[in-house]
SERO-4910 file (N, C-alpha, C, O; in steps of 0.05 Angstrom, whole numbers):
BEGIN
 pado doro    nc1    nc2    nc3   cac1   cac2   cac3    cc1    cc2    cc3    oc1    oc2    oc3
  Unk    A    197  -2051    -72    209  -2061    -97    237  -2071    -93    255  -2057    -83
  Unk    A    242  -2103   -103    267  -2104    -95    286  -2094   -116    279  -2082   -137
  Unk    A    315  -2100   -109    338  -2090   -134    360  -2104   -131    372  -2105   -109
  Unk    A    369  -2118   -152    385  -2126   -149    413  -2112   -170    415  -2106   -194
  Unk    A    431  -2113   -149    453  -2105   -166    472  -2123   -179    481  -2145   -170
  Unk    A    477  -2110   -203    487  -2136   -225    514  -2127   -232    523  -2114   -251
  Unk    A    529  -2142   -201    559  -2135   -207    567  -2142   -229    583  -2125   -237
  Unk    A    563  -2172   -254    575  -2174   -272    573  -2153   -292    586  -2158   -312
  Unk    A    561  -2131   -292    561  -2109   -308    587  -2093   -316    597  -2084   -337
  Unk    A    594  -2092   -290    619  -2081   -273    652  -2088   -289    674  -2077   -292
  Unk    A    638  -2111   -295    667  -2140   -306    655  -2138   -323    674  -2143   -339
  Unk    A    634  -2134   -340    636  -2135   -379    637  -2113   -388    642  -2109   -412
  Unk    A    629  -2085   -366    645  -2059   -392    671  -2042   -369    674  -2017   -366
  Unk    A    685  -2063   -357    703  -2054   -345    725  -2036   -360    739  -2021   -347
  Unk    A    726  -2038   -380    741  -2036   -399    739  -1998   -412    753  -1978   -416
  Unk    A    709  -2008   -414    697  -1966   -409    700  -1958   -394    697  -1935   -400
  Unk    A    705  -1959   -371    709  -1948   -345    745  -1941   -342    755  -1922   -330
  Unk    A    754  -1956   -352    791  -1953   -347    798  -1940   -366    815  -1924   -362
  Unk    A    787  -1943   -392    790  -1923   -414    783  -1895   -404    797  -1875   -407
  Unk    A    760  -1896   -394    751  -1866   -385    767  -1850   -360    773  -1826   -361
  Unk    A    774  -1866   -338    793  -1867   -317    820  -1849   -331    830  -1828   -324
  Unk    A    828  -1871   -357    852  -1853   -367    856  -1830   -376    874  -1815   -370
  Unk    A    837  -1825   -390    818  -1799   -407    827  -1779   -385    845  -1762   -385
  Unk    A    811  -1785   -371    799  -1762   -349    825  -1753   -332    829  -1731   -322
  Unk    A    842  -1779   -330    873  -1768   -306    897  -1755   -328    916  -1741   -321
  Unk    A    893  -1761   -348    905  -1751   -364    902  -1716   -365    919  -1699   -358
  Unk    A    871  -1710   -378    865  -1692   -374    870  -1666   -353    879  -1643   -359
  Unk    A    862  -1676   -331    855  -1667   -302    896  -1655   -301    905  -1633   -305
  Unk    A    911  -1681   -294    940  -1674   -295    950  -1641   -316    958  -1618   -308
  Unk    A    944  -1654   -345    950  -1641   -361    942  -1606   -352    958  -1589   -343
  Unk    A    920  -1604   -356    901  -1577   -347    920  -1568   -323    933  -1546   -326
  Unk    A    923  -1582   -300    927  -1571   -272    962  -1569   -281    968  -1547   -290
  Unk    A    973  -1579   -280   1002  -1567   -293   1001  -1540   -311   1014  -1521   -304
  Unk    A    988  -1540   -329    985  -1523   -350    983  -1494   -329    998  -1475   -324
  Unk    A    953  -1503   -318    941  -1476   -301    953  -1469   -276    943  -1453   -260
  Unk    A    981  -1484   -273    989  -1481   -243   1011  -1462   -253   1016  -1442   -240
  Unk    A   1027  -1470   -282   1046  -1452   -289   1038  -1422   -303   1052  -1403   -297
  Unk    A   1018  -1418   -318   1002  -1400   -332    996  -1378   -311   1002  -1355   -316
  Unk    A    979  -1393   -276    972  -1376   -260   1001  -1365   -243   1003  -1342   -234
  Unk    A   1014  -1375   -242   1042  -1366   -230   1047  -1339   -243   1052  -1317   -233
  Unk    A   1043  -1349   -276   1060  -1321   -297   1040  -1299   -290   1050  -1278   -283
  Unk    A   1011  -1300   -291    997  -1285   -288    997  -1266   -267    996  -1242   -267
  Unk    A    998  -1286   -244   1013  -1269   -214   1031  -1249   -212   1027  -1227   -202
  Unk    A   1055  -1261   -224   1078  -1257   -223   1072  -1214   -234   1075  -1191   -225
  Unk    A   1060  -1231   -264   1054  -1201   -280   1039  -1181   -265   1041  -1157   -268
  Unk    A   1020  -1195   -244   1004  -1177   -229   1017  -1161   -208   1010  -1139   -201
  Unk    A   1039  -1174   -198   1050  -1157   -176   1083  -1148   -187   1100  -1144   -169
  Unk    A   1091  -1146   -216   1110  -1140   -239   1109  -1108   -222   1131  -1100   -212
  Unk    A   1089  -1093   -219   1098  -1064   -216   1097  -1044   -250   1098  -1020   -253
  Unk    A   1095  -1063   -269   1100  -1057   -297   1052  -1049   -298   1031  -1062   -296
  Unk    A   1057  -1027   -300   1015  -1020   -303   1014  -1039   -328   1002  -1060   -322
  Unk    A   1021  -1038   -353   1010  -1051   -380   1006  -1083   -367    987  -1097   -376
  Unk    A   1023  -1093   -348   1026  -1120   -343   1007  -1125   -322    995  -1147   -320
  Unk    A   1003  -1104   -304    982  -1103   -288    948  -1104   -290    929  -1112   -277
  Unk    A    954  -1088   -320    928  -1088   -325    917  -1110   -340    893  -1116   -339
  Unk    A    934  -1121   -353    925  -1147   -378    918  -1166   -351    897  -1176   -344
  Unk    A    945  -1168   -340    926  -1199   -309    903  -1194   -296    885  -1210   -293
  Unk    A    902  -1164   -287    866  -1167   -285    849  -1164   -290    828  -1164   -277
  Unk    A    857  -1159   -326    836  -1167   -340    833  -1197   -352    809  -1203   -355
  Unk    A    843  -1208   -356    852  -1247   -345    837  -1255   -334    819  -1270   -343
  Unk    A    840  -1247   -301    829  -1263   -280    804  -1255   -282    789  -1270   -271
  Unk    A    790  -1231   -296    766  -1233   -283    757  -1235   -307    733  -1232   -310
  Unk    A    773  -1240   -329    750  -1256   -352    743  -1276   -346    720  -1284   -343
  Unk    A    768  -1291   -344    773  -1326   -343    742  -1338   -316    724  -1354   -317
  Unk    A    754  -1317   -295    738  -1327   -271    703  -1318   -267    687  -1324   -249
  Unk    A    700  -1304   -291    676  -1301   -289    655  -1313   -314    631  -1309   -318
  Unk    A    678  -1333   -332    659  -1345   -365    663  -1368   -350    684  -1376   -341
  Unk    A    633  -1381   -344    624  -1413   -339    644  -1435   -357    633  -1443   -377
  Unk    A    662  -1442   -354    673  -1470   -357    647  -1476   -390    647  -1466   -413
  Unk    A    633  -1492   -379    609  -1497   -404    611  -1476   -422    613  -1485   -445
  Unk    A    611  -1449   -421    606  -1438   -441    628  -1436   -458    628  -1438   -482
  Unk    A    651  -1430   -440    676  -1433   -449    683  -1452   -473    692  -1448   -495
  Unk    A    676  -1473   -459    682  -1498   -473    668  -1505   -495    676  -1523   -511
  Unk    A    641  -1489   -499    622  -1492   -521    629  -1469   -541    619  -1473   -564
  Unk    A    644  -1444   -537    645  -1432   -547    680  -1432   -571    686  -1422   -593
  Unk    A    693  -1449   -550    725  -1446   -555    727  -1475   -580    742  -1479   -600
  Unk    A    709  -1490   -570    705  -1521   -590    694  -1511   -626    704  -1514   -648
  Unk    A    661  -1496   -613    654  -1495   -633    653  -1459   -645    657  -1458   -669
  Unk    A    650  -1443   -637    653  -1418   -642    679  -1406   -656    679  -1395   -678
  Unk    A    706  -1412   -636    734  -1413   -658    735  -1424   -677    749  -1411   -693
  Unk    A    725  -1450   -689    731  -1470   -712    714  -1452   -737    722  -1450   -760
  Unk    A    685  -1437   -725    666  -1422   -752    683  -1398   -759    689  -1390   -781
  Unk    A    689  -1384   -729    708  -1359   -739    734  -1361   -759    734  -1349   -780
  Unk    A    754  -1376   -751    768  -1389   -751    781  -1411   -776    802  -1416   -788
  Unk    A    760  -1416   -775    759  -1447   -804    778  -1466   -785    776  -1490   -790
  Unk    A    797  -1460   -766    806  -1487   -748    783  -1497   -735    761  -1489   -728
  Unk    A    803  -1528   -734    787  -1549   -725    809  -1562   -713    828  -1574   -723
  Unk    A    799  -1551   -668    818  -1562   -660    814  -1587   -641    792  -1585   -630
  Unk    A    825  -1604   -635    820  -1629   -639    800  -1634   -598    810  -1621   -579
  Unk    A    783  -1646   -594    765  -1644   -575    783  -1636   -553    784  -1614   -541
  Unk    A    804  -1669   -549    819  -1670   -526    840  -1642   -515    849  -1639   -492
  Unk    A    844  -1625   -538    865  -1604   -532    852  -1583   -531    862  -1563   -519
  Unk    A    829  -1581   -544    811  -1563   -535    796  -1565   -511    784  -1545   -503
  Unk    A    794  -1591   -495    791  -1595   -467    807  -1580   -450    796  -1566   -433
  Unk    A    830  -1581   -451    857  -1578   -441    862  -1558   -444    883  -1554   -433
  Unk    A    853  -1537   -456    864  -1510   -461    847  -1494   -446    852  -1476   -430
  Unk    A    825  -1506   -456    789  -1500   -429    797  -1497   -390    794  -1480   -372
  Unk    A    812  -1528   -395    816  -1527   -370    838  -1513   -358    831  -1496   -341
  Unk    A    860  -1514   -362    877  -1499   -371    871  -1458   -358    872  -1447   -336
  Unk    A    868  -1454   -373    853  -1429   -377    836  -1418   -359    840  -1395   -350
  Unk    A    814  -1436   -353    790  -1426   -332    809  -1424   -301    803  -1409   -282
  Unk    A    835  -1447   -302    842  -1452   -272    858  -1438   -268    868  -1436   -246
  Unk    A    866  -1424   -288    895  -1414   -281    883  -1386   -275    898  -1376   -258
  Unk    A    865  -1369   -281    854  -1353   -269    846  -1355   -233    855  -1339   -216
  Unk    A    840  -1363   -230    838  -1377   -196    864  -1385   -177    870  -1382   -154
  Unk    A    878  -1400   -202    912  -1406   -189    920  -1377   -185    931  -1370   -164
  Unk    A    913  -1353   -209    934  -1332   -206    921  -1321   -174    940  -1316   -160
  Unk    A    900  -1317   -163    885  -1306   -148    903  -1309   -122    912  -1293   -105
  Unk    A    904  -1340   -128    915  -1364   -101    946  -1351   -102    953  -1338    -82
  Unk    A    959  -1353   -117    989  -1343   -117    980  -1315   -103    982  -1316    -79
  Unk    A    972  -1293   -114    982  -1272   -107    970  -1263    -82    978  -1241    -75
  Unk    A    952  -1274    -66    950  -1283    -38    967  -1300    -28    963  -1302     -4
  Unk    A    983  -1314    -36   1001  -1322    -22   1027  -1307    -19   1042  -1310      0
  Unk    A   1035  -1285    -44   1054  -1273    -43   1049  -1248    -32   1067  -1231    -29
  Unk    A   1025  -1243    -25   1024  -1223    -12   1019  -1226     20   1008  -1208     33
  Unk    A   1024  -1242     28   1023  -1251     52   1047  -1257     66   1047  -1266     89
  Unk    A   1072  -1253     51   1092  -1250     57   1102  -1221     67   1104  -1201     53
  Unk    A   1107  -1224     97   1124  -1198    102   1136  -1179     82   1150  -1187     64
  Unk    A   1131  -1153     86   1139  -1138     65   1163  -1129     82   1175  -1110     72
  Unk    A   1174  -1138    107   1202  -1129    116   1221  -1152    102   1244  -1144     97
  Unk    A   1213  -1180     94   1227  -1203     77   1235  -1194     47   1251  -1206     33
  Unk    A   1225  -1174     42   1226  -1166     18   1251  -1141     23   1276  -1142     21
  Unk    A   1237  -1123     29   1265  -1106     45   1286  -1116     44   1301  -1112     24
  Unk    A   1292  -1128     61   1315  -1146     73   1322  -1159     54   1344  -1169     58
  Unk    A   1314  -1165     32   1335  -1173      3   1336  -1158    -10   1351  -1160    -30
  Unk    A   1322  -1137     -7   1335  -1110    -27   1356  -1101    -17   1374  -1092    -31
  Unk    A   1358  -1103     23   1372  -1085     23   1408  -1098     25   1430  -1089     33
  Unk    A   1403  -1115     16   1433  -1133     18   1446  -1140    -11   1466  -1154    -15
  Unk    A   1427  -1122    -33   1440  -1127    -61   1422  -1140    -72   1421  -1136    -97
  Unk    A   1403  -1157    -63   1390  -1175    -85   1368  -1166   -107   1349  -1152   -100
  Unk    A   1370  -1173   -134   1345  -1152   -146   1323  -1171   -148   1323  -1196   -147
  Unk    A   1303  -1155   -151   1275  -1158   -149   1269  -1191   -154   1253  -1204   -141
  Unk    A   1287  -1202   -180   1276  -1229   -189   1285  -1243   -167   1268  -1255   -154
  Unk    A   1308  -1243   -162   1327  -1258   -139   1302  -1259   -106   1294  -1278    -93
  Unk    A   1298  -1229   -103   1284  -1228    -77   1256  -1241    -90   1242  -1247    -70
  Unk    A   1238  -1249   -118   1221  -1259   -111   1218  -1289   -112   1197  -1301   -109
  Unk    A   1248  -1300   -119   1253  -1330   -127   1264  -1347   -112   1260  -1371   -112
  Unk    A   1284  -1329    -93   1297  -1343    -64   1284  -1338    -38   1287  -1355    -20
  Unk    A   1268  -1314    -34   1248  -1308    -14   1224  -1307    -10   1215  -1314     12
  Unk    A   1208  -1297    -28   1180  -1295    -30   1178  -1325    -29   1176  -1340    -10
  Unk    A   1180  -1329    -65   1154  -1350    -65   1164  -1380    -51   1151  -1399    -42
  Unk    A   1190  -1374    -53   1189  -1410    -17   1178  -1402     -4   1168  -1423      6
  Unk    A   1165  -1377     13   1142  -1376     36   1122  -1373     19   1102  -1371     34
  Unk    A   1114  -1372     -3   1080  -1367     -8   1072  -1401    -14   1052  -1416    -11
  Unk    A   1099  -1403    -25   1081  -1445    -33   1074  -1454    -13   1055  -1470    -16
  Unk    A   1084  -1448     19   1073  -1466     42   1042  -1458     38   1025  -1475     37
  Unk    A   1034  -1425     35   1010  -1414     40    997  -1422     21    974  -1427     29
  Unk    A    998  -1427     -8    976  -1440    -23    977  -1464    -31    966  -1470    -52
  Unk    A    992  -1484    -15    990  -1509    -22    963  -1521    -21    953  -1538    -36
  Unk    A    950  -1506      7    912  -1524     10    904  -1520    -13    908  -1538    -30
  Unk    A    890  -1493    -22    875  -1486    -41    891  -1497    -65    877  -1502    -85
  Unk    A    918  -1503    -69    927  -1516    -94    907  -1543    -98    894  -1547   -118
  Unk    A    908  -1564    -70    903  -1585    -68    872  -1583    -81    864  -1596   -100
  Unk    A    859  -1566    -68    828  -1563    -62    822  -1556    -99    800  -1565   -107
  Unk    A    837  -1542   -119    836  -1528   -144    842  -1553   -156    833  -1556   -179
  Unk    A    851  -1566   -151    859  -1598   -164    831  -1607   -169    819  -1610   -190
  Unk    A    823  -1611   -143    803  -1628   -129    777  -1624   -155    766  -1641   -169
  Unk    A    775  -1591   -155    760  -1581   -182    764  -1586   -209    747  -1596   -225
  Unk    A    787  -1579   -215    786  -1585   -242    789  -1618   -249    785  -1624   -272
  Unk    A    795  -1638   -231    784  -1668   -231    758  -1663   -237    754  -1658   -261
  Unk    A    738  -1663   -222    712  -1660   -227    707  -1654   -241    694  -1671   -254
  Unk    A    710  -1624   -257    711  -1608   -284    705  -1619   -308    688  -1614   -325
  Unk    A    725  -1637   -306    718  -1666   -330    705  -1673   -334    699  -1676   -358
  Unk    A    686  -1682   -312    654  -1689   -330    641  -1677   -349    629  -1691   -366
  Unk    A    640  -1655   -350    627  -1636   -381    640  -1641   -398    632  -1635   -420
  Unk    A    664  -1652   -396    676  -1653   -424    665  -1664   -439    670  -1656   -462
  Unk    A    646  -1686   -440    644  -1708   -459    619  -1684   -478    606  -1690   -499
  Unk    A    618  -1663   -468    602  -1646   -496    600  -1641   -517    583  -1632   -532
  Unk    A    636  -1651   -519    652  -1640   -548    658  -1660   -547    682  -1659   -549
  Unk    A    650  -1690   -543    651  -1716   -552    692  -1730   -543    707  -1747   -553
  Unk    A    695  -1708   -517    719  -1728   -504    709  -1750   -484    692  -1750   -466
  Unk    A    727  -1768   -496    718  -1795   -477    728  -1802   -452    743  -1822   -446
  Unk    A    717  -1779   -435    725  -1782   -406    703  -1798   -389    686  -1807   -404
  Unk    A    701  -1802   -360    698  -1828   -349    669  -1826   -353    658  -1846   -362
  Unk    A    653  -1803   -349    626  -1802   -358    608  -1809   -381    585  -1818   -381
  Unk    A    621  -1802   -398    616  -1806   -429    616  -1831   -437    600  -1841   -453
  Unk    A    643  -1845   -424    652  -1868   -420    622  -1893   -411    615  -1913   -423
  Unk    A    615  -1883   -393    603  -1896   -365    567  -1891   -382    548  -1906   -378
  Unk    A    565  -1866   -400    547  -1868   -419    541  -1887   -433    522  -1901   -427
  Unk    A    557  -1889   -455    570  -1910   -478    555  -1934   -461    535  -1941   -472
  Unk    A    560  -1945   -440    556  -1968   -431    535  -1972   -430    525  -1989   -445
  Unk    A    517  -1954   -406    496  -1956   -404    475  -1956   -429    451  -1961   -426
  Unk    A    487  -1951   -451    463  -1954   -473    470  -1983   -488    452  -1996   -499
  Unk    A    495  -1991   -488    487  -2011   -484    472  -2042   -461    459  -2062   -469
  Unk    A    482  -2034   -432    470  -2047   -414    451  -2043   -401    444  -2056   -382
  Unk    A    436  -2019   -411    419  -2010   -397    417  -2019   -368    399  -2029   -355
  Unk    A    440  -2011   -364    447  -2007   -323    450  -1982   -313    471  -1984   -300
  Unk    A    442  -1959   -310    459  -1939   -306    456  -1939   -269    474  -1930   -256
  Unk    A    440  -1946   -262    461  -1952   -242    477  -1964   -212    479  -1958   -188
  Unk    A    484  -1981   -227    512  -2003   -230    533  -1988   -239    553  -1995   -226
  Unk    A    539  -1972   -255    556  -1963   -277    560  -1928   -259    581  -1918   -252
  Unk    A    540  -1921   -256    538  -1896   -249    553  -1897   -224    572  -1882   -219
  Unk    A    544  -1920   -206    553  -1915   -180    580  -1925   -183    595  -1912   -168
  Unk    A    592  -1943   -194    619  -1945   -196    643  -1924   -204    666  -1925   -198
  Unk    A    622  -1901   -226    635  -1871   -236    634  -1863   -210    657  -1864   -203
  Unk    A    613  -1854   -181    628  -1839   -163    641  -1856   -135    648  -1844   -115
  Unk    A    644  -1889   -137    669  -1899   -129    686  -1886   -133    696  -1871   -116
  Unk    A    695  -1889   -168    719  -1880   -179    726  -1845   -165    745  -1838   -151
  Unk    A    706  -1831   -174    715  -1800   -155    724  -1797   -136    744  -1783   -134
  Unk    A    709  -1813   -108    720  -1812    -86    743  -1825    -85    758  -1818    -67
  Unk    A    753  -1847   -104    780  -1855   -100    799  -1831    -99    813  -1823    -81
  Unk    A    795  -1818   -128    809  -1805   -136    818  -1782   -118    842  -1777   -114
  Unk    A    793  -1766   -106    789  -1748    -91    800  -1755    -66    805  -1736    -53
  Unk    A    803  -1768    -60    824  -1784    -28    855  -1779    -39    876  -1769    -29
  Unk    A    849  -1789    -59    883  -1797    -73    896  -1763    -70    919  -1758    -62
  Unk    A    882  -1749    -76    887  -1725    -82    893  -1713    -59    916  -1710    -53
  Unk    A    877  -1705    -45    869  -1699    -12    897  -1702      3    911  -1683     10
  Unk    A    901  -1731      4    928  -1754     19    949  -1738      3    959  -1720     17
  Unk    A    957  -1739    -21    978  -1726    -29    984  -1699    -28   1007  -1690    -27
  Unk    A    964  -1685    -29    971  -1652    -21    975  -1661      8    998  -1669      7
  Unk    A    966  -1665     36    965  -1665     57    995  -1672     62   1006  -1659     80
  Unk    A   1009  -1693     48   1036  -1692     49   1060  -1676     39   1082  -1672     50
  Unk    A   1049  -1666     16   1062  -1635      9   1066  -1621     30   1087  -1611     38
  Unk    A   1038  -1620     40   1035  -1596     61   1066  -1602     93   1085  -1589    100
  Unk    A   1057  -1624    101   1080  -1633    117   1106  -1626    109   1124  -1613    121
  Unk    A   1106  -1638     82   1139  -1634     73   1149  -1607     74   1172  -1598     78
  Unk    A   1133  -1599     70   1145  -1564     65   1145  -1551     91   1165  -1538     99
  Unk    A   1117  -1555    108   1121  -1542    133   1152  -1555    139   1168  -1538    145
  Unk    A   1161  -1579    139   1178  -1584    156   1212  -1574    142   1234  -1575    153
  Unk    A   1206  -1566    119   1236  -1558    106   1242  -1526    106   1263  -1517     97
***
């Protein structure tokens, strides 16, 4: 059977595709900031020394890391709004999803990285005057960022991807996007395969820029 592929498809709903592109980097950014600072605090609280603080982060991490993303997201969209009577708006309820699920995993990633720091480094700023915040803000965590910069990169890498379910709660990220089209061009795929072009771009893009993090830091 032959096939021909109908690049002009490509060039008449190019337009869904860059829309969805934006959606989705928007997203992906937003979430991974969110969940990079959230998992820090969570960390931070985990190895606080404070039990009430100890115990709320791991009970956190192992909610967050053990409720499927999907259900999450089906439950936080439409389950809060019946409890609730809010109605919160798709895209920030994406974002809070993502957000949330990652920063459980970020906290994991941090506090393996801060615990991988010599515990004579730690000493050694206690024993020269420095208190605890000082020894974990000038010493610790500049050596733990070299140690979780991969898995930072690699947790990116995920919650990029992540995005595709969104379009459940009707956000118009690149899939949903790349939907839309196909019902009208009935191409899916032409359209489809141009959505995992677009990934692997992205997923390189990602890759290349942590990989340079990684340099920069080893070398400072």
């Amino acid at each position: 059977m032959d096939f021909d592929f109908k690049w002009h498809v490509l060039t008449r709903y190019q337009s869904f595709l860059i829309d969805g592109v934006l959606i989705t980097v928007q997203m992906a950014l937003l979430g991974m900031a969110i969940a990079l600072t959230l998992g820090l605090i969570i960390a931070l609280m985990a190895k606080s020394g404070i039990k009430i603080l100890e115990i709320f982060s791991d009970i956190y991490i192992q909610v967050f890391r053990a409720i499927p993303i999907f259900v999450f997201l089906i439950w936080l969209f439409y389950g809060a709004a019946m409890l609730t009577g809010i109605n919160v708006p798709a895209f920030s309820t994406a974002v809070i999803c993502l957000s949330m699920t990652h920063s459980a995993f970020m906290a994991e990633t941090y506090r393996a990285g801060i615990e991988s720091v010599p515990k004579g480094h730690r000493e050694a700023g206690l024993s020269v005057g420095l208190s605890r915040f000082q020894v974990m803000r000038y010493i610790i965590l500049p050596q733990a960022i070299r140690t979780v910069l991969p898995p930072i990169g690699n947790e990116f890498t995920i919650v990029f991807k992540s995005t595709t379910i969104l379009g459940i709660i009707g956000v118009d990220e690149l899939v949903r996007k790349a939907q839309s089209a196909v019902t009208l061009s009935f191409r899916p795929f032409e359209l489809y395969s141009a959505v995992a072009v677009i990934f692997i771009i992205m997923v390189v893009i990602i890759s290349r820029f942590n990989l340079y993090l990684e340099k920069k830091f080893s070398y400072s």
